[in-house]
Short mmCIF file of the C-alpha atoms (twelve columns), coordinates in Angstrom:
data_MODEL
# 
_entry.id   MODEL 
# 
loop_
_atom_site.group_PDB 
_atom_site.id 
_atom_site.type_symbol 
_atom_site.label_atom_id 
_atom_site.label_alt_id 
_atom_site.label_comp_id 
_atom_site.label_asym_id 
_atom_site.label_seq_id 
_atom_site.Cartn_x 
_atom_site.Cartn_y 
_atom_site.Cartn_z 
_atom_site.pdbx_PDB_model_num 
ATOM 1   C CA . UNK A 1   -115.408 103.336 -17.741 1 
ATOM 2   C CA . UNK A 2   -116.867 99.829  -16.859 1 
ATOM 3   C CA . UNK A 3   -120.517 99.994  -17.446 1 
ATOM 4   C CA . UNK A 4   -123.393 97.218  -18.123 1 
ATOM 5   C CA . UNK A 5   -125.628 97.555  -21.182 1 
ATOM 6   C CA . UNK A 6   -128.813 96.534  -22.136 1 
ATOM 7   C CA . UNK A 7   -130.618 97.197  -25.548 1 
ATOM 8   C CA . UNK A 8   -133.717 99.453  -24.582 1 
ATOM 9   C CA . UNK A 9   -135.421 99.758  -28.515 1 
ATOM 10  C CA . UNK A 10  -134.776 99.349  -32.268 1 
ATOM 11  C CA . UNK A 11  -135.846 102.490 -33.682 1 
ATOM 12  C CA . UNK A 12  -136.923 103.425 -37.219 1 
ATOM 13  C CA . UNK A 13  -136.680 107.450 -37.986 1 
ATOM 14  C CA . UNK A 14  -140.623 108.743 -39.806 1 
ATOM 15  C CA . UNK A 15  -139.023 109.246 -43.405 1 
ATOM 16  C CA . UNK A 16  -139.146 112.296 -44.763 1 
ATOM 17  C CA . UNK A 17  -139.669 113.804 -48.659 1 
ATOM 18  C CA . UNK A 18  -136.007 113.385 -49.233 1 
ATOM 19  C CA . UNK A 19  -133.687 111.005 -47.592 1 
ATOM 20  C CA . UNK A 20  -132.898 111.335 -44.231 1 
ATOM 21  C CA . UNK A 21  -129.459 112.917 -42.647 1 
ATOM 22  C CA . UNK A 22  -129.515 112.487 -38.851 1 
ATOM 23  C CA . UNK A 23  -126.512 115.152 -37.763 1 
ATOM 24  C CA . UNK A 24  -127.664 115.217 -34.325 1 
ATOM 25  C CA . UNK A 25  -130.294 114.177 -31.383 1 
ATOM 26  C CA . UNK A 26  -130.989 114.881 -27.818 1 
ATOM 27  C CA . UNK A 27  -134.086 113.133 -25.154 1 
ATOM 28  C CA . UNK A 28  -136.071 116.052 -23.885 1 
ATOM 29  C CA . UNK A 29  -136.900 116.291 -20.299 1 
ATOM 30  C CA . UNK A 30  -140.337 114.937 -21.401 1 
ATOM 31  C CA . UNK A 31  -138.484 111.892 -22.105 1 
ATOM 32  C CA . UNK A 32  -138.946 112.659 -26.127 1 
ATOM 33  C CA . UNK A 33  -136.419 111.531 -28.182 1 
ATOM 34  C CA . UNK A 34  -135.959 114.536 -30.752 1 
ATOM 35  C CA . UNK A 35  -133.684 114.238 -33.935 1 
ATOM 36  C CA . UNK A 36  -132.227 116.406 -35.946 1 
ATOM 37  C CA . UNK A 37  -132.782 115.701 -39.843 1 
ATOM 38  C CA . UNK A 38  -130.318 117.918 -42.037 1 
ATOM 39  C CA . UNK A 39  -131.985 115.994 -45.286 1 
ATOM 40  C CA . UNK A 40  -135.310 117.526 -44.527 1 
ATOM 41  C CA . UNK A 41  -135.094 120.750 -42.929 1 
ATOM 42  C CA . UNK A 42  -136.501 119.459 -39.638 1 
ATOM 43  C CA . UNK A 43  -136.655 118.218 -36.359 1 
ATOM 44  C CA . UNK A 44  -138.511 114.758 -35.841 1 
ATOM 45  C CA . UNK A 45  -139.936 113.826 -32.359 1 
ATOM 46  C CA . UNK A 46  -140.562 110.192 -31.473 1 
ATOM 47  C CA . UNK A 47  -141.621 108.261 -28.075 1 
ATOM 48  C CA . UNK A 48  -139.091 106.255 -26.416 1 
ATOM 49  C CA . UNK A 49  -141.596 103.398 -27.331 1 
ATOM 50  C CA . UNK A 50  -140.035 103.909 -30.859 1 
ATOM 51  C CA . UNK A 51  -143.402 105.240 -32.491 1 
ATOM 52  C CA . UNK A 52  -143.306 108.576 -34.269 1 
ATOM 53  C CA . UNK A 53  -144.761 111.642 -32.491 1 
ATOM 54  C CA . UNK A 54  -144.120 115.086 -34.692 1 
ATOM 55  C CA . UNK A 55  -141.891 116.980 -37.190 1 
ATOM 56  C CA . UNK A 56  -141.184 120.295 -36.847 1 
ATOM 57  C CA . UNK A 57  -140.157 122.259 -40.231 1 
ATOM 58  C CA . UNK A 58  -137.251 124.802 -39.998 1 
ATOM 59  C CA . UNK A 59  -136.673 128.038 -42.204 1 
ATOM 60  C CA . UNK A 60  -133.287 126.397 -42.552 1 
ATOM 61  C CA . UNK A 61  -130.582 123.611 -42.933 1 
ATOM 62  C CA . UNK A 62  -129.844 122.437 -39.073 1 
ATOM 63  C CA . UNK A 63  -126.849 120.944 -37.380 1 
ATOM 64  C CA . UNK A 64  -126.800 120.684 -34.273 1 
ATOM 65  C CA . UNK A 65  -129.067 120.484 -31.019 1 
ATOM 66  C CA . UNK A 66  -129.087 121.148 -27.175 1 
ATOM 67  C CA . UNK A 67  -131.618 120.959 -24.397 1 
ATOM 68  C CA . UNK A 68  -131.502 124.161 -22.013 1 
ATOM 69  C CA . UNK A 69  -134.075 123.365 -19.652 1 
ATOM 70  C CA . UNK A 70  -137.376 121.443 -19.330 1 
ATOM 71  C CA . UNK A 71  -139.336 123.924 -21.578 1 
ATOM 72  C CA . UNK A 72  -136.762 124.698 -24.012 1 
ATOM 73  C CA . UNK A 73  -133.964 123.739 -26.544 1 
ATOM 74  C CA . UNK A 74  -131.414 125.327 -29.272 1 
ATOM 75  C CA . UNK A 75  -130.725 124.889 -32.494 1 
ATOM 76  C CA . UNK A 76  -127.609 125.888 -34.833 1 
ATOM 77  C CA . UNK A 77  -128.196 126.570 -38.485 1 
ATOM 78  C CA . UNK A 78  -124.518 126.424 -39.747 1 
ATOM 79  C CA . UNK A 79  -123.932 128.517 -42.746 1 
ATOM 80  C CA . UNK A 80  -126.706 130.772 -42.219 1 
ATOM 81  C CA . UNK A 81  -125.037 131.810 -39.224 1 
ATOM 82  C CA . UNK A 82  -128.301 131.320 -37.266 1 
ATOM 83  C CA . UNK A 83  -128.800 129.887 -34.024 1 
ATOM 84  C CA . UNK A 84  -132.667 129.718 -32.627 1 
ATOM 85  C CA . UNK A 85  -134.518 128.802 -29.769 1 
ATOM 86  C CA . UNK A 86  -137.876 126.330 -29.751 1 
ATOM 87  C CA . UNK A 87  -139.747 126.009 -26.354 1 
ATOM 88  C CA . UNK A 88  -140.524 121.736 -25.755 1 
ATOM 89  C CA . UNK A 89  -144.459 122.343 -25.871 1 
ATOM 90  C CA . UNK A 90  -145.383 123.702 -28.936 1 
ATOM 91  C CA . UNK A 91  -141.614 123.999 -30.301 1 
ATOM 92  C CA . UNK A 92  -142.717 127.559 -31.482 1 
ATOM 93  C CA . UNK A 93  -139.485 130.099 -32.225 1 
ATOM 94  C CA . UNK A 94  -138.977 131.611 -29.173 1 
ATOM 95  C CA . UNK A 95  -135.481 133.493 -30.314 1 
ATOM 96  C CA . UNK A 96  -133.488 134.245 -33.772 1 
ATOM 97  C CA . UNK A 97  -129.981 135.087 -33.043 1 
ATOM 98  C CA . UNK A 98  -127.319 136.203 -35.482 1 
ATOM 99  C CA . UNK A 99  -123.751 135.347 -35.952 1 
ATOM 100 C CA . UNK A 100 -120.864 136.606 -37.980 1 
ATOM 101 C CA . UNK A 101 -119.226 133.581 -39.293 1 
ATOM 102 C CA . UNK A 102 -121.213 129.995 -39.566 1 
ATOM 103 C CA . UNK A 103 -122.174 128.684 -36.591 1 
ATOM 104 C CA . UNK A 104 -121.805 124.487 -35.709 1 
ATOM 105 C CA . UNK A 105 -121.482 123.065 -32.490 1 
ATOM 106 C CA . UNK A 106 -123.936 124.277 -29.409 1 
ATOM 107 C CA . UNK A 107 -123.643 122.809 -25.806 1 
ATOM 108 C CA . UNK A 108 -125.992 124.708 -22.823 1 
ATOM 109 C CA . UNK A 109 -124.139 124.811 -19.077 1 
ATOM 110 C CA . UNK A 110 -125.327 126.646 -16.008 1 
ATOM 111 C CA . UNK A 111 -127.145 129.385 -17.778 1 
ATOM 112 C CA . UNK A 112 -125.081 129.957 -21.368 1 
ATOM 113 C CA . UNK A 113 -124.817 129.012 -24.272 1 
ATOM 114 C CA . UNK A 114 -121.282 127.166 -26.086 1 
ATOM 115 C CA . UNK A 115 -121.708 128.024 -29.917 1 
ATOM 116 C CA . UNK A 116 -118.727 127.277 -31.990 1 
ATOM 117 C CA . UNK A 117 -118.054 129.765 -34.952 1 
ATOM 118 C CA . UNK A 118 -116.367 129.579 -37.822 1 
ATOM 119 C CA . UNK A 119 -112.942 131.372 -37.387 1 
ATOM 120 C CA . UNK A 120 -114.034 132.602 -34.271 1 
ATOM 121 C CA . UNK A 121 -113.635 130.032 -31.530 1 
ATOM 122 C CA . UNK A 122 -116.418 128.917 -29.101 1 
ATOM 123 C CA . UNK A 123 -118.531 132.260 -28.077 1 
ATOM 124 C CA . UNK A 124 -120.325 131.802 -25.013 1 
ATOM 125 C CA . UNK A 125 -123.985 133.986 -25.155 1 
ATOM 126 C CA . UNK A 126 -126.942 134.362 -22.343 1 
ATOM 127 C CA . UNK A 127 -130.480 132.973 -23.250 1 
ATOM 128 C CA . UNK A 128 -131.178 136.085 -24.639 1 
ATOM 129 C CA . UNK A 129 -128.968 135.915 -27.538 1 
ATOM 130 C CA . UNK A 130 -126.214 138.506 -26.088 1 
ATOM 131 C CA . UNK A 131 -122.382 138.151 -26.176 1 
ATOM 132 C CA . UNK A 132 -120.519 136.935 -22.990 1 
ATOM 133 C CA . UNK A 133 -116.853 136.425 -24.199 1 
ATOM 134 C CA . UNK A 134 -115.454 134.430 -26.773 1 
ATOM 135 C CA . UNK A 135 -113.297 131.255 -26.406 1 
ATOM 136 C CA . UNK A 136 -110.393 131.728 -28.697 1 
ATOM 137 C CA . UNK A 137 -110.434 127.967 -30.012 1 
ATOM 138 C CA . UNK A 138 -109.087 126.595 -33.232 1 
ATOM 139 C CA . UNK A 139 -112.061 126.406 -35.483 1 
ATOM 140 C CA . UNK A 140 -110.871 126.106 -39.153 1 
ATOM 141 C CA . UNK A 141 -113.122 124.108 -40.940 1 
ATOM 142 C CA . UNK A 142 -117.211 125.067 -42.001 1 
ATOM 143 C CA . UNK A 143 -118.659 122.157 -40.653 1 
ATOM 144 C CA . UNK A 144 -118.439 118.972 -38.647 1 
ATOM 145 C CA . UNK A 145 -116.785 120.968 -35.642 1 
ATOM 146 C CA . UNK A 146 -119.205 119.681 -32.497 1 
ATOM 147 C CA . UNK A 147 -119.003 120.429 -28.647 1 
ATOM 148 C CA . UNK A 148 -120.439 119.550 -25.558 1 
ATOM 149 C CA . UNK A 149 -119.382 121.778 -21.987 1 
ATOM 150 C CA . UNK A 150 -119.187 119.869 -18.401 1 
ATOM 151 C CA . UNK A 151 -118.893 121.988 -15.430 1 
ATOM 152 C CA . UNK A 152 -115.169 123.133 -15.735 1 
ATOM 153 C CA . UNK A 153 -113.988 121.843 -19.242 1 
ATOM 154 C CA . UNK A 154 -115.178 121.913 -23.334 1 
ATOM 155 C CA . UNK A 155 -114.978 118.915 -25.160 1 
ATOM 156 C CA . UNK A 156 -114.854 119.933 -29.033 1 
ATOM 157 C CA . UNK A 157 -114.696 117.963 -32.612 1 
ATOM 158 C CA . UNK A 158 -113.841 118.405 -36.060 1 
ATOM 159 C CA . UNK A 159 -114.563 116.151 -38.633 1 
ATOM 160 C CA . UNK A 160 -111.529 116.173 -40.459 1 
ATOM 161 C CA . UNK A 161 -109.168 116.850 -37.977 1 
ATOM 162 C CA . UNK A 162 -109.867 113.404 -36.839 1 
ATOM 163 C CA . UNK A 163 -109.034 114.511 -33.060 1 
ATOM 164 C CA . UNK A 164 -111.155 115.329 -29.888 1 
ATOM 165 C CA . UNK A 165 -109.942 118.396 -27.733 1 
ATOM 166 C CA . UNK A 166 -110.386 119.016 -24.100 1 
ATOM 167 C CA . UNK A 167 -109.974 122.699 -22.973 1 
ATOM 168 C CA . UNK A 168 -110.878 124.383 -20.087 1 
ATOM 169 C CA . UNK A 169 -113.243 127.370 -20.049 1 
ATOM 170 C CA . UNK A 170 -110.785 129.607 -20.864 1 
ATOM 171 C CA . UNK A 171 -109.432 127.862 -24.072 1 
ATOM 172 C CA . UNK A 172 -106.497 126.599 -22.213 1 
ATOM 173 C CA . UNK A 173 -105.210 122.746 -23.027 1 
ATOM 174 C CA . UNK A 174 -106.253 120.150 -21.384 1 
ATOM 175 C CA . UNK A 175 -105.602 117.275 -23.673 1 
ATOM 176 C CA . UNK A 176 -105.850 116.072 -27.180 1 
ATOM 177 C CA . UNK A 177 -107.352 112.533 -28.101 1 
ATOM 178 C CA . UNK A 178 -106.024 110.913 -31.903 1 
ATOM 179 C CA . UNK A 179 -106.137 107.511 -31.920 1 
ATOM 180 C CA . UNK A 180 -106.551 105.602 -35.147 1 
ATOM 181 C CA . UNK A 181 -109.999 103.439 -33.114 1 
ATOM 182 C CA . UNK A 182 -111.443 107.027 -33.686 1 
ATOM 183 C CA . UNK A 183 -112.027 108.144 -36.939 1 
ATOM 184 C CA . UNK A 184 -114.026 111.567 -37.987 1 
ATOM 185 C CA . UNK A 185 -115.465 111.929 -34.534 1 
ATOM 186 C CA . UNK A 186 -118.853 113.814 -34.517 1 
ATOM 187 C CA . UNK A 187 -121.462 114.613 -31.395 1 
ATOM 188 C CA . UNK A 188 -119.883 113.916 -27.858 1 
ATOM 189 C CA . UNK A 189 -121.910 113.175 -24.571 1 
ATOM 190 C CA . UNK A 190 -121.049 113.452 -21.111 1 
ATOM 191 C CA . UNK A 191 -121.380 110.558 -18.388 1 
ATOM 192 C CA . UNK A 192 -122.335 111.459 -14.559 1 
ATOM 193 C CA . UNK A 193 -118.446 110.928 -13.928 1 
ATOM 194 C CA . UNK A 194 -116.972 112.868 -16.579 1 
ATOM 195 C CA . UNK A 195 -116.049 110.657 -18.941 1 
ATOM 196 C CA . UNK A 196 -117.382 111.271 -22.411 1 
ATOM 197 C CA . UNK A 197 -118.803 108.556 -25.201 1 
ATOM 198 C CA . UNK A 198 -118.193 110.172 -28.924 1 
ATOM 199 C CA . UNK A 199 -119.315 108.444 -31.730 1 
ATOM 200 C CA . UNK A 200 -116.876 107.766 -34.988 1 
ATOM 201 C CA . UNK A 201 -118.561 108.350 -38.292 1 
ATOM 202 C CA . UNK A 202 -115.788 106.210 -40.221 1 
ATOM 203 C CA . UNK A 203 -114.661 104.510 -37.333 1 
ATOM 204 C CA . UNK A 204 -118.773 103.264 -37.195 1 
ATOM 205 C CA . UNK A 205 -118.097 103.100 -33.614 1 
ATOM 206 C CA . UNK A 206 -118.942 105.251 -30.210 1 
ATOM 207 C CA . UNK A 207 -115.351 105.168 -28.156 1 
ATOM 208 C CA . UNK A 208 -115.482 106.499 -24.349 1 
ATOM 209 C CA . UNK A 209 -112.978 108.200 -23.468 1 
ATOM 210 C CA . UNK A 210 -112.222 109.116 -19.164 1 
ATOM 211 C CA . UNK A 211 -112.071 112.210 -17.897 1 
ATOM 212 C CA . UNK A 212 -107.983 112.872 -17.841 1 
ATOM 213 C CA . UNK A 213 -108.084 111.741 -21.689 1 
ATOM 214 C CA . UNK A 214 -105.793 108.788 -20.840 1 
ATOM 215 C CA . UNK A 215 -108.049 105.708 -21.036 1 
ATOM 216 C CA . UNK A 216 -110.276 104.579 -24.131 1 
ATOM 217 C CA . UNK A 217 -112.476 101.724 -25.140 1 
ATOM 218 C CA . UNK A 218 -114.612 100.781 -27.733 1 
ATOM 219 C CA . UNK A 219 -118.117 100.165 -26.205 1 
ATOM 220 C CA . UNK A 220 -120.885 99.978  -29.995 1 
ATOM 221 C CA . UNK A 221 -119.105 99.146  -33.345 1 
ATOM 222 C CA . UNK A 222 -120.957 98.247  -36.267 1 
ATOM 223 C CA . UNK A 223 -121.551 95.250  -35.336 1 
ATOM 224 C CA . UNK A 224 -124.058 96.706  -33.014 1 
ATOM 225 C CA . UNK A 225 -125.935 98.115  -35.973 1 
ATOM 226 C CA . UNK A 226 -123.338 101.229 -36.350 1 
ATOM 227 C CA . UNK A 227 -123.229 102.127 -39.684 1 
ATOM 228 C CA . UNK A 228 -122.263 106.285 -40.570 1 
ATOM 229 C CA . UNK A 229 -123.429 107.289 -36.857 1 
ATOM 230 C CA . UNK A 230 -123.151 111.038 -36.575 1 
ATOM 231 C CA . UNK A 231 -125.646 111.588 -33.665 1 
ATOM 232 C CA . UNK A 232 -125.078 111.010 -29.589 1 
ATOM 233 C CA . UNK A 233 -127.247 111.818 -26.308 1 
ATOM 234 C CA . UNK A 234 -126.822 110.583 -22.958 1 
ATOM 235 C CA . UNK A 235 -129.398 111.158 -21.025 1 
ATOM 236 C CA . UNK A 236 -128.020 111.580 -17.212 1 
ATOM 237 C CA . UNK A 237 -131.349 111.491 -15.803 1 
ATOM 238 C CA . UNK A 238 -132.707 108.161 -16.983 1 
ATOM 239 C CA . UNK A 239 -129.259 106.514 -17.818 1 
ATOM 240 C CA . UNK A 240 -129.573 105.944 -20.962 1 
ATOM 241 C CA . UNK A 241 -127.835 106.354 -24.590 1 
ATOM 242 C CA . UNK A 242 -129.421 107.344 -28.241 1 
ATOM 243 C CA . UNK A 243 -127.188 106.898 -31.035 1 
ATOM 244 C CA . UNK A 244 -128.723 107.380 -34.719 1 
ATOM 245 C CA . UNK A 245 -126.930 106.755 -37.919 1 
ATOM 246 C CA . UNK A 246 -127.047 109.517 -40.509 1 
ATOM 247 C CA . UNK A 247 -128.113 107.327 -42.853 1 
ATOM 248 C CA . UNK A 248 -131.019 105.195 -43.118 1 
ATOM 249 C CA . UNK A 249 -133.043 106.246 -40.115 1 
ATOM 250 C CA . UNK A 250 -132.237 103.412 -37.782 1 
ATOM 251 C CA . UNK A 251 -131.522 104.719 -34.122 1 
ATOM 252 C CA . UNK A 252 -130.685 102.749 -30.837 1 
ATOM 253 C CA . UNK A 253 -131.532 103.188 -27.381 1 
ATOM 254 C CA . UNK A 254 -129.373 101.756 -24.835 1 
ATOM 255 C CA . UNK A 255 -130.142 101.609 -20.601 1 
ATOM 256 C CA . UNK A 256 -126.760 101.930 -18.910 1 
ATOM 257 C CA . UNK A 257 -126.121 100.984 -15.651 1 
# 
């Protein structure tokens, strides 16, 4: 839980036409730092030098985002129960696929695909877009429910349930995290040891929580230049931490050690 942190960059998000809403982010294999603007129907790519690279314009409203390999990525279009698939060079479509219910959360894990759906649970598809099983999860609310998948265990939010949930692969309990230091947890990211940071959009904090659910800490309040953060990647291979706020377009990137 104990780590050492160093302020990597200040970053300022390329505006858009309308004002920015920052609901997610990842850092691409090609060390890219790529966010997800719900404001602007797009995807904005900067360097990790903080300058801006690209936009990419969507068909629709986007949520959420995760990295499946080097050459590609996923994207979840909520309540047009679309999730599709961009390869990291040209970020051309490279798959549509279609779900009954809205669509939210999206974590990739040793070949699949975690998608939680609206009054569904989590369903778990291949690459290709077809159904493996389904996850029978609470998932009562249309939006704010994120989740992130670590070897043997799902780690899933909900905006205004105010709680963090730890399942194993089969849906069963693991533990449940409510604590007043969190409040409306969004995106969650998992550390090399299996503890996870999530980042409080009221709380205008990131809290890390261990593996067994038992120990917490605050580690970035808004002192830190937290204000409305709703977006969270740690990125295992260079040790490092991108948190944007939804508002405003300021990001920070953090080296962890």
């Amino acid at each position: 839980m104990e780590s050492q942190w160093t302020m990597k960059k200040n970053l300022q998000i390329q505006r858009g036409v309308e004002d920015l809403w920052i609901k997610s982010c990842a850092i691409l294999p090609n060390g890219k730092l790529i966010f997800v603007d719900q404001g602007n129907n797009r995807l904005i790519l900067h360097h990790q030098t903080g300058s801006f690279d690209k936009e990419v314009k969507l068909q629709y409203t986007p949520f959420d985002i995760t990295v499946i390999k080097p050459e590609m990525y996923a994207v979840t279009f909520g309540k047009y129960r679309t999730l599709q698939i961009f390869d990291t060079t040209e970020h051309s479509l490279c798959h549509d696929i279609k779900f009954g219910k809205s669509c939210w959360g999206v974590s990739y894990c040793d070949g699949k695909l975690y998608v939680v759906v609206f009054q569904k649970g989590i369903e778990v598809l291949n690459l290709f877009g077809m159904r493996i099983r389904t996850i029978e999860v609470e998932v009562l609310i249309e939006k704010g429910c994120y989740c992130t998948v670590d070897k043997d265990r799902i780690y899933y939010t909900g905006n205004f349930w105010g709680v963090v949930n730890c399942c194993d692969l089969e849906g069963r309990p693991n533990w449940q995290f409510n604590d007043d230091i969190l409040a409306s947890p969004c995106t969650i990211s998992v550390l090399t040891n299996g503890d996870i940071f999530v980042v409080g959009y009221e709380s205008h904090n990131v809290v890390s929580i261990s593996r067994d659910g038992k120990r917490r800490k605050v580690i970035l309040r808004q002192s830190d230049g937290l204000n409305y953060p709703e977006a969270i990647y740690y990125d295992l291979a260079r040790k490092c931490l991108l948190v944007a706020n939804s508002w405003g377009g300021t990001a920070i990137l953090y080296n962890i050690v």
